[in-house]
NURO-356524 format. One record per residue: x, y negated, z of N, C-alpha, C in turn; residue in one letter. Coordinates in steps of 0.001 Angstrom, whole numbers, plus 500000, padded with zeros to 6 digits. Each point is the difference from the previous one (the first is absolute). Example, Ala and Ser with C-alpha at 12.3 -4.5 7.8 and 13.67 -1.06 7.14 Angstrom:
BEGIN
513190505690507800499110498810500000500900498800500000a;499650498950499280500820498810500060499230498910500730s;
// end
This chain:
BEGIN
141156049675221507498733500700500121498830499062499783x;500388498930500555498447498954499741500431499401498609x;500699500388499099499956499314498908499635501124499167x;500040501294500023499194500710499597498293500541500037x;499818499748501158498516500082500678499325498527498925x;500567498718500172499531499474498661499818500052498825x;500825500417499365499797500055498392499367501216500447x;499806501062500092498825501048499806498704499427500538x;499621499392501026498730499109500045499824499415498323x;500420498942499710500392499159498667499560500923499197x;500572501108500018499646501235498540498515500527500117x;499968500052501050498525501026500509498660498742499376x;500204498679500644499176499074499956500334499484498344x;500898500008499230499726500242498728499694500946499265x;499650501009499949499668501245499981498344499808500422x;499540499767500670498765500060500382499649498738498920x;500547498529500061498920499458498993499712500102498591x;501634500951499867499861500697498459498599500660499210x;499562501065501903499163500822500006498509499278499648x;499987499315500507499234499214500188499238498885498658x;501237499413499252499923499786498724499267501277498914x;500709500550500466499735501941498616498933500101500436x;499038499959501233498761500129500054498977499097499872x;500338498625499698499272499258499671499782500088498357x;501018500420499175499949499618498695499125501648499858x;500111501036500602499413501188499652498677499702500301x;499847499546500996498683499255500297498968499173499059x;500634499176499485499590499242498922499681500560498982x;501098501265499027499938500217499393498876501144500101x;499590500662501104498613501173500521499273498989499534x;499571498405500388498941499597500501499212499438498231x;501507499903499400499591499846498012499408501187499467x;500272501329500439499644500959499460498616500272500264x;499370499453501335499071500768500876499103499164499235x;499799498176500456499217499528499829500374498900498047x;499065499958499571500455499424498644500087498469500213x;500620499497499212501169498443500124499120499165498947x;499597498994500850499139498997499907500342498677498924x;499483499934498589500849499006499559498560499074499452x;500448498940500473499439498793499506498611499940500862x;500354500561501079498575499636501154499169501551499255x;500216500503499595499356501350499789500411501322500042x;499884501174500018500379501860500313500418499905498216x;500749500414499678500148500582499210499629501392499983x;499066500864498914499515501011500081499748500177498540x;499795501458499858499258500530498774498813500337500204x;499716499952498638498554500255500115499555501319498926x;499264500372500224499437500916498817499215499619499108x;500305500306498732498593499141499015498718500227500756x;500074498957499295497575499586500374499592500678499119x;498896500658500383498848500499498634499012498429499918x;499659499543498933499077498909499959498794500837500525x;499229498673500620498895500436500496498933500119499257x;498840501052499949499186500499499141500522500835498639x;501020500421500338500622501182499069500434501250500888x;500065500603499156500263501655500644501945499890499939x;500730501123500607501014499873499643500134501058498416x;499038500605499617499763500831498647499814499141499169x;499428498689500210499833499020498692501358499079500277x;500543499456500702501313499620499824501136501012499495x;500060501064500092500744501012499033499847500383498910x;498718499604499411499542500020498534501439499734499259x;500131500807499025500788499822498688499387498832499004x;500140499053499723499073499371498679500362500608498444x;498867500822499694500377500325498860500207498919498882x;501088500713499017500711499082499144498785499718499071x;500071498557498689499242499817499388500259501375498909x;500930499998499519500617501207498583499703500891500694x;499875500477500815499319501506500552498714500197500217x;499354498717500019498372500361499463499638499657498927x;500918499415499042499754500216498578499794501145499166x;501760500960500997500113501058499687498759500834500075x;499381500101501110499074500931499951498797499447499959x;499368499069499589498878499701498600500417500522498876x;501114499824499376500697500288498923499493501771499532x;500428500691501080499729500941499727498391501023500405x;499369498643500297498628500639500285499284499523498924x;500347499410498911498834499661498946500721500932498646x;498940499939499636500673500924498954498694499071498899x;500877499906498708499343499037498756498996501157499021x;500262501028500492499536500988498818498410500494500343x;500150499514501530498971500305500693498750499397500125x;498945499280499296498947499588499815499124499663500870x;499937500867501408499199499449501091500832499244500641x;501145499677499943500563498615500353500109499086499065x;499344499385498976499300499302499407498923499441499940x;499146501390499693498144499608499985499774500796501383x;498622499070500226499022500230501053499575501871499828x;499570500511501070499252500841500245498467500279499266x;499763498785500462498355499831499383499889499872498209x;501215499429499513500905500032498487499851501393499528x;501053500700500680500462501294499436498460500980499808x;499667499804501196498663500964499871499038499786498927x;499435498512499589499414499604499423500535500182498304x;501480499841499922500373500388498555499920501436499555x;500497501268500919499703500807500288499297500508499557x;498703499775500342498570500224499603499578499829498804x;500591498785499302499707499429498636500852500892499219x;501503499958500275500407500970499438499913501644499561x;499085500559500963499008501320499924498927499960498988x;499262498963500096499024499783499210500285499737498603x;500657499529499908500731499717498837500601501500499157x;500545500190500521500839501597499731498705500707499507x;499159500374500965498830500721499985499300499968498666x;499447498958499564499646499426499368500901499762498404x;500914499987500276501110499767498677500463501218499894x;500418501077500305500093501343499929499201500772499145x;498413500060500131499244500605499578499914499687498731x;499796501468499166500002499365498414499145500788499372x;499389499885498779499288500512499579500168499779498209x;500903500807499406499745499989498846499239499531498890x;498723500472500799498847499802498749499881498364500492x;500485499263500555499775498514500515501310499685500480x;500254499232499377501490499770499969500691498657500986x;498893499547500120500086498361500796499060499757501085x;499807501121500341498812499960500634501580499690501459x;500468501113500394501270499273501000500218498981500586x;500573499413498436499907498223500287499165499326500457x;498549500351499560498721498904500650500211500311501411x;499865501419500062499323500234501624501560499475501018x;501106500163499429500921499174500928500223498487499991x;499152499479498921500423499040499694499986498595501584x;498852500301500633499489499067501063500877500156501345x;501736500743499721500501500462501102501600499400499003x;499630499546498930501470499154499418499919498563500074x;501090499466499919500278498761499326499425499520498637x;499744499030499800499602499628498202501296500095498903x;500924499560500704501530500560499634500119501626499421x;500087500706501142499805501527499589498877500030499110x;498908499749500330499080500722499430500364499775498120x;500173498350499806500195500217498329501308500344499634x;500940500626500948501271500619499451499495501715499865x;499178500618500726499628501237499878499002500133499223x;499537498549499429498819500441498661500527500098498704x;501363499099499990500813500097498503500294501647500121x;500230500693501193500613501584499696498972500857500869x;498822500609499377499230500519500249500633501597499970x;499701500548501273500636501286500106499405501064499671x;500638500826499034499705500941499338500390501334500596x;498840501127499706500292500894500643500661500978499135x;499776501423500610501433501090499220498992501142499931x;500370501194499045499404501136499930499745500881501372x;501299499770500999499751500566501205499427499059501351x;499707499074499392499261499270501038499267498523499422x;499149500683499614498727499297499111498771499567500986x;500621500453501253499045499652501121501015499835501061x;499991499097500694500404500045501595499204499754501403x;499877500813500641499633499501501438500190500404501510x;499902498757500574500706500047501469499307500912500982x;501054500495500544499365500689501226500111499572501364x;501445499641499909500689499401501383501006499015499778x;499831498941500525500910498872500423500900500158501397x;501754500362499578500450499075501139500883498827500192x;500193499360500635500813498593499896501410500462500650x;500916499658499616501260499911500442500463498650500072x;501079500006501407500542498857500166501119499638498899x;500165498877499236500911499644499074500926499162500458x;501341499687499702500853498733500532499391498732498855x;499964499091500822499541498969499245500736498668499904x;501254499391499741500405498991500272498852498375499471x;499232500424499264498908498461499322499548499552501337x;500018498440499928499121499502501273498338499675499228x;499918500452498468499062499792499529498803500426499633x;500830501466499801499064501147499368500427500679501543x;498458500927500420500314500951500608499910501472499300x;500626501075500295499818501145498916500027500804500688x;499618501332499320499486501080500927499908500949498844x;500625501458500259500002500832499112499131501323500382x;498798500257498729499196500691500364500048501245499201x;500168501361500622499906501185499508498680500493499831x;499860500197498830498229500788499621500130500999499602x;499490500913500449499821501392500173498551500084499116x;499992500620498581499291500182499554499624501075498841x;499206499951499170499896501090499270500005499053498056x;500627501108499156499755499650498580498948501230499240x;499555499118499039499071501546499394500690499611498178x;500410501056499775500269500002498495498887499705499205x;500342500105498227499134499740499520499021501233499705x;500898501509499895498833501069500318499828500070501312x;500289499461500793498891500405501397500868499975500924x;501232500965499635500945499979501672500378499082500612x;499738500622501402500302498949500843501345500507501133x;500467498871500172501371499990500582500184498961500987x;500498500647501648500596498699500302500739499307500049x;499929498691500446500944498956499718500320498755501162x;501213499456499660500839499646500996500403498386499490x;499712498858500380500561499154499405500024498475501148x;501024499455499481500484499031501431499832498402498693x;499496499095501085499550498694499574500989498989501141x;500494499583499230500599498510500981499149498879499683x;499288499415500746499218498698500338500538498600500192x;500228499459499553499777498410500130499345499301500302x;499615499667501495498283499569500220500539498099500948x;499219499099499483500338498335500245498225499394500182x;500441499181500902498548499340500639499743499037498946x;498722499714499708499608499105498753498998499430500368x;500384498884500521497888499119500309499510500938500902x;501006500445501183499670500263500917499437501642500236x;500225500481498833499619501729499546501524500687499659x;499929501130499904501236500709499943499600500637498661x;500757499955499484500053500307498213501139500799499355x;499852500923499551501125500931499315500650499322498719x;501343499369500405500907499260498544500951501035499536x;500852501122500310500856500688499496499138501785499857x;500446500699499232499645501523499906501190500147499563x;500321501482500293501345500942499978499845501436500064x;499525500666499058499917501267499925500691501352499661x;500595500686501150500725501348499346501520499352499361x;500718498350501131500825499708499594501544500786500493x;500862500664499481500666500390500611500677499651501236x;500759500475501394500573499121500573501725499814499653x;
// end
């Protein structure tokens, strides 16, 4: 009997420091989970990115647009045919004008004076034009032995020249035959108009050219 009453003491008291062990290592292993494990004299931790300071977090998310994608779309905002992306404003208007006057003036005809045209446009050409339109003095026709303007309008033209600006002008006007009738009339001028010594001067004419 007393050699049994021992070994069950023996079992019980090993048994308990078993217990005892299993709760130290569960212990340990709570105390890794709970608190974070210190390496090199410091917490190991995460962090969340920084926003730099004096930025928004909207300007650190900026996309940087690509260089070829703002090529792309310059690319497709100029257009070459288009003339006010070439010349000035203060240009266009000013040729414009010359180019009206010109028309105006070179339009009107008068049979019984045959060159009279030429003079009165002459101070709205080039010296170029002017002695290429004196070798071919324009002659008039049985049904329009007279011409004159009533109305000017300008239409926008595609223009690829970085040289000439041009501008196509519809004149709305009247012819008188050689007995008398009169008829109206319809006729379109393409312009060639270039700065010269600082004046705007008509170098090309184009009349009633097909398109």
């Amino acid at each position: 009997m007393v050699g049994w009453h021992y070994e069950n003491k023996k079992d019980r008291m090993l048994g308990g420091i078993i217990l005892v062990v299993l709760g130290l290592i569960l212990g340990m292993w709570l105390m890794a989970k709970v608190f974070p494990i210190e390496t090199n004299g410091s917490k190991t931790t995460t962090h969340a990115p920084q926003t730099p300071v004096g930025s928004s977090p909207s300007e650190t998310e900026k996309v940087p647009t690509e260089v070829g994608e703002e090529k792309n779309v310059n690319q497709t905002q100029e257009n070459p045919y288009d003339q006010s992306q070439t010349f000035s404003e203060v240009a266009l208007q000013a040729s414009k004008k010359i180019a009206v006057q010109f028309v105006t003036a070179y339009h009107t005809y008068d049979a019984k004076d045959p060159t009279a045209y030429l003079e009165n446009s002459k101070p709205y050409m080039t010296e170029a034009l002017y002695e290429r339109k004196r070798e071919h003095v324009r002659r008039g026709t049985l049904a329009r032995s007279q011409l004159a303007v009533k109305h000017t309008e300008v239409v926008p033209v595609a223009n690829p020249s970085k040289h000439l600006i041009r501008w196509n002008i519809i004149v709305q006007g009247a012819a008188t035959s050689v007995d008398g009738t009169v008829t109206e009339t319809v006729d379109a001028y393409v312009i060639g108009v270039k700065e010269v010594d600082g004046e705007w001067k008509v170098e090309e004419v184009n009349v009633n050219v097909p398109h």
